[in-house]
Backbone as CSV, one residue per row, in Angstrom:
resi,resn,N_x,N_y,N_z,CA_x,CA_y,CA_z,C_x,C_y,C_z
1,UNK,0.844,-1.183,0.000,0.000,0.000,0.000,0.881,1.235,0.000
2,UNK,0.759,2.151,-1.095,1.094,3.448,-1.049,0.728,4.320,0.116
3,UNK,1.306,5.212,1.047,1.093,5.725,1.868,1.325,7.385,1.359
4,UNK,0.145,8.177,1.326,0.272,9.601,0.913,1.381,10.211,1.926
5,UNK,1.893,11.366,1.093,3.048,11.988,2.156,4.573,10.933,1.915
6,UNK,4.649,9.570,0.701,6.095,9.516,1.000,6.126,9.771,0.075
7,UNK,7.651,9.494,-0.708,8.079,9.323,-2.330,7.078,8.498,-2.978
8,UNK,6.299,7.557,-2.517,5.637,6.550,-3.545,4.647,7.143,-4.484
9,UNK,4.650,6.631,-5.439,3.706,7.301,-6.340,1.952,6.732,-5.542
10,UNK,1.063,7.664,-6.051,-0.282,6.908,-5.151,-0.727,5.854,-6.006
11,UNK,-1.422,4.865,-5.276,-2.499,4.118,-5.945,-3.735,3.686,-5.359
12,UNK,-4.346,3.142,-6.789,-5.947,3.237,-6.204,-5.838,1.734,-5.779
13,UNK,-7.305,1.968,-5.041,-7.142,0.162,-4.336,-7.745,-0.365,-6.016
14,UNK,-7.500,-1.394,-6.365,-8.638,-2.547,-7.231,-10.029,-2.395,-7.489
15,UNK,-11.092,-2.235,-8.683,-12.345,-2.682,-8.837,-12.378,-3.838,-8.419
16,UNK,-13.707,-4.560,-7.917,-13.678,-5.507,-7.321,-13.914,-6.474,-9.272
17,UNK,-14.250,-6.128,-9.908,-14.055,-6.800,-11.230,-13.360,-6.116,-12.630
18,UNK,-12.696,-5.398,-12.591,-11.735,-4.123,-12.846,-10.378,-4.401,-12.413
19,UNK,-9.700,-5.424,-12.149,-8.121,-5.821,-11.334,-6.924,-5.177,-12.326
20,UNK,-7.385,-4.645,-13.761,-6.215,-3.667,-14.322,-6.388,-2.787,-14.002
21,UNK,-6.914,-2.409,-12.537,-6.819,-0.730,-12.071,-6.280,-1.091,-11.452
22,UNK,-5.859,-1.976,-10.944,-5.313,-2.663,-9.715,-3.510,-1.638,-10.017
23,UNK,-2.960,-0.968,-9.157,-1.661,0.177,-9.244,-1.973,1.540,-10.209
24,UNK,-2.974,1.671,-10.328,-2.858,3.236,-11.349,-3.044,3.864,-10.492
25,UNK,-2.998,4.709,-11.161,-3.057,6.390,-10.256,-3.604,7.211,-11.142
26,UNK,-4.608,8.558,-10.044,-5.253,9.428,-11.072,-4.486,10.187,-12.102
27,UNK,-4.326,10.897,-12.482,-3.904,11.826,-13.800,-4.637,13.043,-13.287
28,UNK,-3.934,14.432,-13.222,-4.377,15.265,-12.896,-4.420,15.956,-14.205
29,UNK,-5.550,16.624,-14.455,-5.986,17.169,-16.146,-5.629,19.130,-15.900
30,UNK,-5.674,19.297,-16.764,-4.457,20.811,-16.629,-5.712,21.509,-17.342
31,UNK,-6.710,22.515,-17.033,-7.208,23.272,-18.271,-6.140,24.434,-19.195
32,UNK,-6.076,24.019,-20.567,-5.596,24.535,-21.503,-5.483,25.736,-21.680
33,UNK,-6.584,26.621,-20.607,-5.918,27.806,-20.516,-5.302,28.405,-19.519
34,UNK,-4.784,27.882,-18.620,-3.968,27.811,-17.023,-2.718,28.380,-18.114
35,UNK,-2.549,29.899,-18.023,-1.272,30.379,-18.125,0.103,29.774,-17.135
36,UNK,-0.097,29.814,-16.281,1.405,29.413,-15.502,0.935,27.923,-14.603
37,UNK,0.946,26.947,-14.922,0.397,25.588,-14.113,1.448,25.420,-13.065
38,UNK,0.680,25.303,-11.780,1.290,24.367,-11.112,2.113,23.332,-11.135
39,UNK,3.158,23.492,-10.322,4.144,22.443,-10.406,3.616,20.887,-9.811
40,UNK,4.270,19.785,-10.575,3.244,18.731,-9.703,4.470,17.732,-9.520
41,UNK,4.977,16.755,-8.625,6.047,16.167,-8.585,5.344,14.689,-8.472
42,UNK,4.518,14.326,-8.253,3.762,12.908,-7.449,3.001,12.434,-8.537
43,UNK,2.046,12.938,-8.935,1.140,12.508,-10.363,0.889,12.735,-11.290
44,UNK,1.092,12.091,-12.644,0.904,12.761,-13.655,-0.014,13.728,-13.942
45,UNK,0.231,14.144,-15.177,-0.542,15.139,-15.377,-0.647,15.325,-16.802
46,UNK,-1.935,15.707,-17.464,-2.237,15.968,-19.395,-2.993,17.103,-19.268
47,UNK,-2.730,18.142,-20.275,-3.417,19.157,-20.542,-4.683,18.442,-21.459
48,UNK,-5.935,19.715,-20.641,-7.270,19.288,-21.250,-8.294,20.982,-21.280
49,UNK,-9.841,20.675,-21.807,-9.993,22.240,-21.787,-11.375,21.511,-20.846
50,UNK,-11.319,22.425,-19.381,-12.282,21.836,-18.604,-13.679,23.211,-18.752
51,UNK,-14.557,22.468,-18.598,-15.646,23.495,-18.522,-15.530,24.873,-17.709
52,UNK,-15.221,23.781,-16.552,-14.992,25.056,-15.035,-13.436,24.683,-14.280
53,UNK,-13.470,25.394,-13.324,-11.909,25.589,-12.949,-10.802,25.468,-13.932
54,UNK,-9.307,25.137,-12.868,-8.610,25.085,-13.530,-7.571,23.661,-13.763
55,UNK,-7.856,22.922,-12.835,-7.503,21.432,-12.377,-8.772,20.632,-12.313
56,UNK,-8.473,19.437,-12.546,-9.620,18.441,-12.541,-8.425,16.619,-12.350
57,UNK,-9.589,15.870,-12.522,-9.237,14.728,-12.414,-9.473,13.825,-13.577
58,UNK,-8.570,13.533,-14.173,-8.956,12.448,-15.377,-10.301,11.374,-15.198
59,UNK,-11.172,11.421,-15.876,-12.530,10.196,-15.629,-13.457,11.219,-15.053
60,UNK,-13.055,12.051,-13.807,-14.028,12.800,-13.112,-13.841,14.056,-13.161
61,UNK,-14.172,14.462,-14.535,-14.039,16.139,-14.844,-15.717,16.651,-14.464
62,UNK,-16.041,15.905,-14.233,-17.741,16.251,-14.200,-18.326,15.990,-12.863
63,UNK,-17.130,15.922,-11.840,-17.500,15.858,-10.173,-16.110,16.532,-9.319
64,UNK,-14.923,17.015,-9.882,-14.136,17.635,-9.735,-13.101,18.566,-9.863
65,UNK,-13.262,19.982,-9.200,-12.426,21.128,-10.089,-12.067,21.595,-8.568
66,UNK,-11.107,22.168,-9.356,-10.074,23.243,-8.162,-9.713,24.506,-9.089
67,UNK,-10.599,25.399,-8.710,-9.648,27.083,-9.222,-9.111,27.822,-8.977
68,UNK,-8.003,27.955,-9.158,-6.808,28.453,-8.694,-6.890,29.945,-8.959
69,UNK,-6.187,30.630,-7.787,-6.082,32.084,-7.905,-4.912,32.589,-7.372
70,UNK,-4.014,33.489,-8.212,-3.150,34.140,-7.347,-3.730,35.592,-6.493
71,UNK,-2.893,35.987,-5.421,-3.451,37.426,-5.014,-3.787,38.016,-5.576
72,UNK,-3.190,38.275,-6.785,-3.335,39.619,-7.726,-4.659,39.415,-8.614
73,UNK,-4.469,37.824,-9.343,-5.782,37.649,-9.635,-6.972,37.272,-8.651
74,UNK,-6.962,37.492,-7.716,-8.294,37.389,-6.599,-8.617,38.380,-6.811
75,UNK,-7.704,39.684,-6.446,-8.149,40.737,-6.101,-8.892,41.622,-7.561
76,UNK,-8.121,41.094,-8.940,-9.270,41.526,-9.815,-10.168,40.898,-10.443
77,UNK,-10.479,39.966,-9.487,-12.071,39.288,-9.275,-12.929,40.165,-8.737
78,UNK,-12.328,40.763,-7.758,-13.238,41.424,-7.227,-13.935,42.565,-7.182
79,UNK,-13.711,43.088,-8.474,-14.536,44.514,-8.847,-14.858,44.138,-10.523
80,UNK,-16.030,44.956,-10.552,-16.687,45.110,-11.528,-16.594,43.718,-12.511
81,UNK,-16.581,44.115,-14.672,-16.808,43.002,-14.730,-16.212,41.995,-14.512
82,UNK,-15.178,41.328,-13.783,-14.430,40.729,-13.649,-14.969,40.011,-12.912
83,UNK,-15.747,40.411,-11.552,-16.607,39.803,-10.938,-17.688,39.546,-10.946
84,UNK,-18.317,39.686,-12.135,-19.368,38.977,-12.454,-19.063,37.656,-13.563
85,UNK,-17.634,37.692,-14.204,-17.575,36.604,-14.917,-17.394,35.849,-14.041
86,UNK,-16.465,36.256,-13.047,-16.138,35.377,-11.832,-16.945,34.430,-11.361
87,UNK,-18.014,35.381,-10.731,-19.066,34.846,-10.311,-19.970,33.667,-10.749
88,UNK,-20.007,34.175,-12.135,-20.730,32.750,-13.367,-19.551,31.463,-13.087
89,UNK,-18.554,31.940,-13.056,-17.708,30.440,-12.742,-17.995,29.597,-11.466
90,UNK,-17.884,30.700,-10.196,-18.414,30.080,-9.088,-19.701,29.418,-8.985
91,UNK,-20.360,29.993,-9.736,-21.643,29.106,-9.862,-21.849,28.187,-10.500
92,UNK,-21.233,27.773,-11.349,-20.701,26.857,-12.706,-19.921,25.261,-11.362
93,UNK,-19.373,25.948,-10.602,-19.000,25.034,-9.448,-19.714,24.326,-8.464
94,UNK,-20.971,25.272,-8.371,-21.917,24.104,-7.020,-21.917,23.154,-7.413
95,UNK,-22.020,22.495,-8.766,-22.632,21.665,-8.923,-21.567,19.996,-8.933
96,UNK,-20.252,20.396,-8.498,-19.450,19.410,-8.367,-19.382,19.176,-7.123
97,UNK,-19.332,17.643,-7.189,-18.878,16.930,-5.303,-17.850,17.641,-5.042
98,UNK,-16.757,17.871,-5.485,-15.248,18.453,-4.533,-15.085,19.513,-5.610
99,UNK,-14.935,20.743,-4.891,-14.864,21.913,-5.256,-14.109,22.982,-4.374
100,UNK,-13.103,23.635,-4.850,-11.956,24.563,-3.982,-11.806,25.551,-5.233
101,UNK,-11.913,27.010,-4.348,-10.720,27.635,-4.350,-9.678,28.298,-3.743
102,UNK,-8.659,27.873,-4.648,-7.216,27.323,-3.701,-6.607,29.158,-4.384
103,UNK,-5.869,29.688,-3.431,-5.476,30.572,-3.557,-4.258,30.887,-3.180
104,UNK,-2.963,30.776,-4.053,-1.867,31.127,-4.084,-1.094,32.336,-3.438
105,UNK,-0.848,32.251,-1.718,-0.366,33.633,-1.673,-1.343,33.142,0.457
106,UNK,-0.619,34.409,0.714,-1.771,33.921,2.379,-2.615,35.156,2.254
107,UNK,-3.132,34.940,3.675,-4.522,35.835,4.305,-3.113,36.793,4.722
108,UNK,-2.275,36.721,5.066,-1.713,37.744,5.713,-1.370,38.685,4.359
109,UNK,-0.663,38.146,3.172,-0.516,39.256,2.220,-1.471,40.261,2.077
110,UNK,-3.019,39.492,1.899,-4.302,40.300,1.722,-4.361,41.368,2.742
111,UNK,-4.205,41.091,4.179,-4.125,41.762,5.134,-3.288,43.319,5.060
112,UNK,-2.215,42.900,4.765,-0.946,43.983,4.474,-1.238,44.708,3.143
113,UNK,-2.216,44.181,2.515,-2.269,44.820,1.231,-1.187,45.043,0.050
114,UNK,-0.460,43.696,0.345,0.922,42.957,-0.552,-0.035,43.019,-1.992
115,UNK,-0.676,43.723,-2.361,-1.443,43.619,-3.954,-1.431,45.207,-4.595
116,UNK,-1.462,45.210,-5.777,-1.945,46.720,-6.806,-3.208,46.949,-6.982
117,UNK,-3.756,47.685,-6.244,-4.724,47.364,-6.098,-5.547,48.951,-4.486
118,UNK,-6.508,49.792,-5.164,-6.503,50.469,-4.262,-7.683,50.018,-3.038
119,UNK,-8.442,48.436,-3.579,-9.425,47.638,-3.107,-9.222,47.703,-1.112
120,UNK,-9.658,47.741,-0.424,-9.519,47.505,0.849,-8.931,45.828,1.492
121,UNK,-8.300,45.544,1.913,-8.539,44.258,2.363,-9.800,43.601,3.134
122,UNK,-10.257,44.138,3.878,-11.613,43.965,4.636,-12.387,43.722,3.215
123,UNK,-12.497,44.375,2.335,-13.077,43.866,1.455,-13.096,42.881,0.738
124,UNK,-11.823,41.970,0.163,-11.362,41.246,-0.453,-11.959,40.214,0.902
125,UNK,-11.259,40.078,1.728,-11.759,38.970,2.462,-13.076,38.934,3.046
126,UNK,-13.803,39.624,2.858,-15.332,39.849,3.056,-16.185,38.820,1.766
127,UNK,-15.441,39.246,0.455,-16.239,38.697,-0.579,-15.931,37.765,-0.707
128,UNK,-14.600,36.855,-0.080,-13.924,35.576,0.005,-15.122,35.055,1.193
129,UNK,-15.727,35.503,2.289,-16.301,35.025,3.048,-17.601,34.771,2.468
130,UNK,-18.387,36.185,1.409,-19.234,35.628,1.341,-19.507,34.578,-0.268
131,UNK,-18.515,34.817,-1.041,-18.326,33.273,-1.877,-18.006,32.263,-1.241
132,UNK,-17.588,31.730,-0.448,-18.174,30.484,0.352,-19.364,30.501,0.950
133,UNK,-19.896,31.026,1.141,-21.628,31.026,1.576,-22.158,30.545,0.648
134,UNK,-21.832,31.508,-0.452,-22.896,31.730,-1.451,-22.962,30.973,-2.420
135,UNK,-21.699,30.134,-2.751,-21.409,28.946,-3.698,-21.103,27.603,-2.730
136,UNK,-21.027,27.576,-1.443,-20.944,26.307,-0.778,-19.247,26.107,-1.300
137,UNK,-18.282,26.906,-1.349,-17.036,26.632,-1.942,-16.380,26.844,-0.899
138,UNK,-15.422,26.033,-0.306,-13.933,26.269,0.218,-13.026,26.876,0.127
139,UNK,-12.593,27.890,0.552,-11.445,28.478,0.215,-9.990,28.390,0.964
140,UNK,-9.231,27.964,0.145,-7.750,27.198,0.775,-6.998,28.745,0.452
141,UNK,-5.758,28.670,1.299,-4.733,29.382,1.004,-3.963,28.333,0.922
142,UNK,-2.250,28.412,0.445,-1.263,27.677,0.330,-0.463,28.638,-0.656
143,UNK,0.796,28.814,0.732,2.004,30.222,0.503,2.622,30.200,-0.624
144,UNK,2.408,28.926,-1.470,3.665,28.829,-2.934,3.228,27.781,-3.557
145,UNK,3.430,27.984,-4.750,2.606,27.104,-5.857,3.418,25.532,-5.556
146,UNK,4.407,25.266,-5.503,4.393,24.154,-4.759,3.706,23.557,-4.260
147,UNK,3.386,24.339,-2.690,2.682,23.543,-1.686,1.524,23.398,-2.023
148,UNK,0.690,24.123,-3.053,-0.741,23.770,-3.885,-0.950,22.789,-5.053
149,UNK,0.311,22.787,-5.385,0.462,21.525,-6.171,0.150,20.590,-5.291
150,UNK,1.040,20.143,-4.202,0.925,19.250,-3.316,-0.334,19.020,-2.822
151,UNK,-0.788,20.154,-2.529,-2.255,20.117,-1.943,-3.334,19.068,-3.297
152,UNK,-3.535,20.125,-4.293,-4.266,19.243,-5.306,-3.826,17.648,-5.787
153,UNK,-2.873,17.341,-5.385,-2.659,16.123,-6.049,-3.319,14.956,-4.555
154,UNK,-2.569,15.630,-3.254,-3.487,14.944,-2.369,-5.099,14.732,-2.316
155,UNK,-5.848,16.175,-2.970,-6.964,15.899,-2.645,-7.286,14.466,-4.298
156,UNK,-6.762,15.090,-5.003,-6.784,14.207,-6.684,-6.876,12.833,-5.972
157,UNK,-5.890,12.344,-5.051,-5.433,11.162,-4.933,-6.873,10.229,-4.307
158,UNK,-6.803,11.373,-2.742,-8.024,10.679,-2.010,-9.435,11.140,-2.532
159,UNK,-9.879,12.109,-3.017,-11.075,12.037,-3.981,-11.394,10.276,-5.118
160,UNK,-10.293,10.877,-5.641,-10.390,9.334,-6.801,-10.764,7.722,-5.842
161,UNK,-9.850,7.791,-5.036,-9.683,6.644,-3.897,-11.183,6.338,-3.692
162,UNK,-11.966,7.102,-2.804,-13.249,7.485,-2.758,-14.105,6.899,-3.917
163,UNK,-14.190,7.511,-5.117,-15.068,7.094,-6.029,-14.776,5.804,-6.282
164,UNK,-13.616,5.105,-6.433,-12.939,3.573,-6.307,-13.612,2.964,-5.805
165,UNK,-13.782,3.071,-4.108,-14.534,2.524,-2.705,-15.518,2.562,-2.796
166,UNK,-16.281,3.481,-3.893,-18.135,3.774,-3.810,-18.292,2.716,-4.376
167,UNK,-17.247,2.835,-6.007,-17.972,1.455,-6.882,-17.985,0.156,-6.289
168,UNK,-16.799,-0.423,-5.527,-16.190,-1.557,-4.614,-17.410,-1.671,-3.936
169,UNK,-17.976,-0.736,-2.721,-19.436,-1.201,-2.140,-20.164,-1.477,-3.211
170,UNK,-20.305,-0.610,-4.389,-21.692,-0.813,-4.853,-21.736,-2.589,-5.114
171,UNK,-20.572,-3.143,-6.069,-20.206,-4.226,-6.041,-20.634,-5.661,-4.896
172,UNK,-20.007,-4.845,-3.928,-20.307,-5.863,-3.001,-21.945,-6.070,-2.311
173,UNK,-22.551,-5.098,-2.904,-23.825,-4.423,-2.224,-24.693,-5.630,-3.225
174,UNK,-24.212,-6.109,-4.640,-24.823,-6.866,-4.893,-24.411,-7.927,-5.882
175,UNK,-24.039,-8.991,-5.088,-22.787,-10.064,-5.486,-23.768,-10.764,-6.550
176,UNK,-22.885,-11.072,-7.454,-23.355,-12.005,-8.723,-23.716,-13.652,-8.283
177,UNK,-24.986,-14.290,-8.821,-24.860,-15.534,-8.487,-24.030,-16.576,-9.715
């Protein structure tokens, strides 16, 4: 068994009638227009053009996205039209089981007003508070695209794992005579 957190690459457990899944691992899908992608060291990865966000999962582009934001682009989310295209994306998101946005940079930059930008911080993190309300979305920080790489490939890993284990019950839920 692969254990998340070492060098090993991840793997999924086995379909219970599916045994050539038996050692793969997800594939993390890149949308085609992600100017600067995340670095990823653990799982592969193929460029693809996803509906919504900017990361997804190979097989499950249609139950998983992560959209990535740096400070600078948060912060011109947050006025005018920018935030209303925005917005159509966030909403474009309820509708997936695992859904983040992961935001490149901390709460403390926002704080200090480390951005160009004559926006308030109270503000920026106000509309960060109320887009998670309002889209049921998560919002991660993680200080360097690294450690968000890392982050997405963990959630990639145990998300996928998950849908693996659903089919495995469903399986067992009703054994062949």
């Amino acid at each position: 068994m692969n254990i998340p957190g070492s060098q090993q690459a991840f793997s999924l457990p086995a379909l219970r009638s599916l045994g050539e899944l038996a050692g793969s691992e997800p594939v993390i899908i890149i949308d085609t227009r992600e100017q600067d992608p995340l670095p990823f060291a653990r799982l592969k990865t193929q460029g693809g053009t996803l509906v919504t966000g900017d990361y997804s999962v190979a097989g499950l582009e249609s139950l998983f996205a992560v959209e990535r934001k740096s400070i600078s682009d948060l912060v011109g989310c947050c006025i005018g039209q920018n935030r209303e295209r925005f917005e159509r994306e966030l909403h474009r998101l309820r509708g997936f089981r695992f859904k983040r946005l992961l935001i490149v940079g901390t709460e403390a930059q926002i704080l200090k007003g480390q951005y160009h930008s004559n926006i308030a911080p109270k503000a920026i993190l106000g509309t960060l508070s109320a887009f998670e309300v309002r889209y049921d979305l998560p919002v991660v920080f993680c200080e360097t695209p690294e450690s968000a790489g890392r982050r997405i490939e963990r959630w990639a890993f145990w998300f996928a794992r998950e849908m693996v284990e659903s089919v495995n019950d469903l399986w067992r839920s009703n054994p062949r005579e």
